[in-house]
C-alpha positions, -999 to +999 in steps of 0.1 A: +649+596-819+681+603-799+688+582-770+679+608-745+647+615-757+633+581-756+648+575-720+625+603-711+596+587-716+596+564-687+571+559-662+587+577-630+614+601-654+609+640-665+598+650-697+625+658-726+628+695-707+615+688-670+628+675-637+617+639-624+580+626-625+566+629-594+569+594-584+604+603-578+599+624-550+573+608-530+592+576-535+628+594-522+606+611-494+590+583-487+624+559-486+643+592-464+614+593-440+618+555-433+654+558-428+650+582-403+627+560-384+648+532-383+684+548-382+684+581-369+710+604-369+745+587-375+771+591-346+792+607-364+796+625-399+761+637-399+757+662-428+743+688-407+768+687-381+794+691-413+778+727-425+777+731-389+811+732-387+819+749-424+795+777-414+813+783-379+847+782-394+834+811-420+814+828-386+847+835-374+866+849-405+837+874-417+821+888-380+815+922-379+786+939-357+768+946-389+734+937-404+749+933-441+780+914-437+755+887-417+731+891-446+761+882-468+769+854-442+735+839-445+732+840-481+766+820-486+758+799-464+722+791-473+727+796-511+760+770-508+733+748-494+708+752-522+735+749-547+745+717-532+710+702-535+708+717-572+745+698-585+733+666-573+698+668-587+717+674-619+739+648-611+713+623-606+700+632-639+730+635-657+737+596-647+709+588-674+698+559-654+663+573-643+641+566-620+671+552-593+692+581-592+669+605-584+649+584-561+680+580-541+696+614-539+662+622-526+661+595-503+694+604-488+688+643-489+655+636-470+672+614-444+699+638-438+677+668-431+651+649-411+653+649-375+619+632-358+638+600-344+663+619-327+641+641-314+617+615-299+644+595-287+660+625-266+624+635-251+616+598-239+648+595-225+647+628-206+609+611-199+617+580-189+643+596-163+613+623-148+597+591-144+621+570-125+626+602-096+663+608-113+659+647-119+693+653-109+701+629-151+668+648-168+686+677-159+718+669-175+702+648-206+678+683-210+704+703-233+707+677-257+673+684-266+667+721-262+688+749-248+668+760-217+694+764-189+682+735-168+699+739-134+673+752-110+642+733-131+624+714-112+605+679-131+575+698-141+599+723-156+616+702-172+586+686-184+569+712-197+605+724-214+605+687-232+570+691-247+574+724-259+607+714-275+591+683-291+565+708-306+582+732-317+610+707-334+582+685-350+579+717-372+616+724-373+632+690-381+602+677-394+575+691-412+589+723-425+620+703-443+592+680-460+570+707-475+606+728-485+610+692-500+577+694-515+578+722-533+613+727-545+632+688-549+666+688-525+679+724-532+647+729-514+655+701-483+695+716-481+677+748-480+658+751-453+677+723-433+705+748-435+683+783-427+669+765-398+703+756-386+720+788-392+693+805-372+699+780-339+738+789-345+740+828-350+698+838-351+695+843-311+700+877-298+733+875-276+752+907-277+777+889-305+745+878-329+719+903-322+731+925-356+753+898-371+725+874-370+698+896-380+693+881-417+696+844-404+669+850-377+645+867-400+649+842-431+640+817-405+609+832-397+598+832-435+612+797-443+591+783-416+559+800-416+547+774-439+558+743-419+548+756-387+512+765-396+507+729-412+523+712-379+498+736-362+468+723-385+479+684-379+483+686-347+450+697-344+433+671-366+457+640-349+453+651-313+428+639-287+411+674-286+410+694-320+387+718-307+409+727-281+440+727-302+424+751-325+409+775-297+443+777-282+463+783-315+437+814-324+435+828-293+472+823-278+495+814-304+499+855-314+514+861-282+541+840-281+574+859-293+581+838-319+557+838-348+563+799-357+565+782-326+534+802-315+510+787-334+528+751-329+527+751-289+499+766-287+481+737-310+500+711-290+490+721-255+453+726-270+457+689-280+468+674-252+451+696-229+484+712-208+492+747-200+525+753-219+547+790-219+558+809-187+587+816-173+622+807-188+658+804-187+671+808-219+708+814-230+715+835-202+684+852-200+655+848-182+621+854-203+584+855-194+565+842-216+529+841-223+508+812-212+493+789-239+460+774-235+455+787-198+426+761-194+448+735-195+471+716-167+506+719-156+522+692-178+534+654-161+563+636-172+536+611-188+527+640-213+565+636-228+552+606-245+519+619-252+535+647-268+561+621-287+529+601-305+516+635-315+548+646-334+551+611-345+511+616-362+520+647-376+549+635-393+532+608-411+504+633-421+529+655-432+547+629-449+515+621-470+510+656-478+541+664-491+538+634-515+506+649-522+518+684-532+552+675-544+535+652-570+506+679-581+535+704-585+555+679-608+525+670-630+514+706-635+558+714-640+552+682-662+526+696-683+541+731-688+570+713-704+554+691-727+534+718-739+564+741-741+583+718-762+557+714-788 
């Protein structure tokens, strides 16, 4: 027996033609998620903020107001994401040192794409100034969180703005990057990390973007269906009101203009009982938006952190299910394999 085949009989290591065993991932996720807890996003040299920058730099050499040059922008861009995550899933395994290397690519990747601790931090610290009277420093701290033009808000504004941005980000820089994770290793973090991020940078409809960013907005919209109706569904079972969360996300959530964080507002105002939607300022623009969960009350500053250990529940739920169905879809992936290679 060759060298390679008996190191592929380990515990937590692939079969002779297969990827990791699916102890790899949830241990990777598991270590990732943790690190985002405890660290956060680094000062500086944050991955993210890197494709950031390569994607803006290649923004400005291939513009045209034209559908199918942004198409072409969003699939280099999004593709040299996946491709990323696929070299150093074969790098990990090329380094013939299973379980470790894979365990910590996936660990790092899942880190790096993660963004719950950031986000809580910003929304108790635009919280913590609503609560101290100091609107004239939630105002300014506001775009660091969400870009609602935040001049003329007043607190409940601004409020309301913070809860709907920790909703709709749970899904965003949470739960949709851990069942991307789930079902397709770190090609499948990169991935959506990157679609989600190309959609807050070109996806908007400003004169510039509105043909350009076309394709980005759109891929967005399918990447995070999945992630935002499972934020929906656990925010429902983890708030204080799950019947109310549910009413609100059948009967509102299709109204909202964006069909992901629809269903995720409208299950976090059900939840915690609070009128979200209305009128915004938004990039220029001012928008009306439907109200979701009309039954509810105008959202306090105390909601912020009501709101922040919601999104905190659904990322641990979300966490466990992604554990869940990244290992089913190894073992079946597993089996397929073994039974191919006979």
């Amino acid at each position: 027996m060759r060298a390679g085949d008996r190191r592929g009989s380990g515990p937590l290591t692939g079969a002779r033609t297969g990827g990791p065993r699916p102890g790899c991932w949830a241990a990777g996720a598991v270590l990732g998620y943790a690190a985002d807890a405890l660290l956060g996003d680094p000062v500086r040299g944050h991955p993210v903020a890197l494709f950031g920058r390569a994607a803006t730099a290649l923004e400005r050499r291939m513009w045209r107001d034209h559908r199918g040059v942004g198409a072409l922008y969003t699939v280099l861009c999004a593709g040299g994401a996946v491709a990323v995550g696929g070299a150093l899933d074969r790098g990990a395994r090329a380094l013939g040192r299973p379980p470790l290397p894979g365990i910590a690519v996936t660990a790092a990747a899942t880190w790096a794409v993660l963004g719950g601790t950031s986000l809580t931090r910003e929304a108790r610290a635009v919280g913590a100034l609503l609560e101290a009277g100091d609107l004239a420093a939630a105002r300014e701290r506001l775009p660091a969180l969400c870009g609602r033009d935040p001049q003329h808000l007043d607190g409940q504004e601004i409020a309301r703005a913070v809860v709907e941005s920790v909703a709709e980000n749970t899904s965003d820089a949470v739960v949709g990057a851990l069942v991307w994770g789930a079902l397709a290793g770190v090609p499948g973090l990169l991935g959506f990390r990157a679609v989600n991020t190309l959609d807050a940078m070109v996806g908007h409809r400003t004169p510039r973007h509105r043909r350009f960013g076309w394709a980005s907005a759109r891929l967005d919209d399918a990447a995070g269906r999945p992630g935002a109706r499972l934020t929906a569904a656990l925010a429902a079972a983890a708030g204080p009101d799950p019947r109310g969360a549910v009413r609100a996300w059948r009967t509102d959530a299709h109204r909202h203009p964006s069909p992901n964080a629809g269903p995720v507002e409208a299950a976090f105002a059900g939840a915690l009982g609070v009128r979200l939607g209305g009128t915004l300022s938004y990039g220029g623009r001012t928008e009306h938006r439907p109200v979701l969960n009309s039954a509810g009350r105008a959202v306090r500053s105390a909601d912020i952190e009501r709101a922040v250990r919601l999104s905190r529940r659904v990322g641990m739920l979300a966490l466990a299910a992604g554990c869940a169905l990244g290992g089913a879809l190894r073992r079946a992936r597993r089996v397929t394999d073994e039974r191919g290679a006979r």
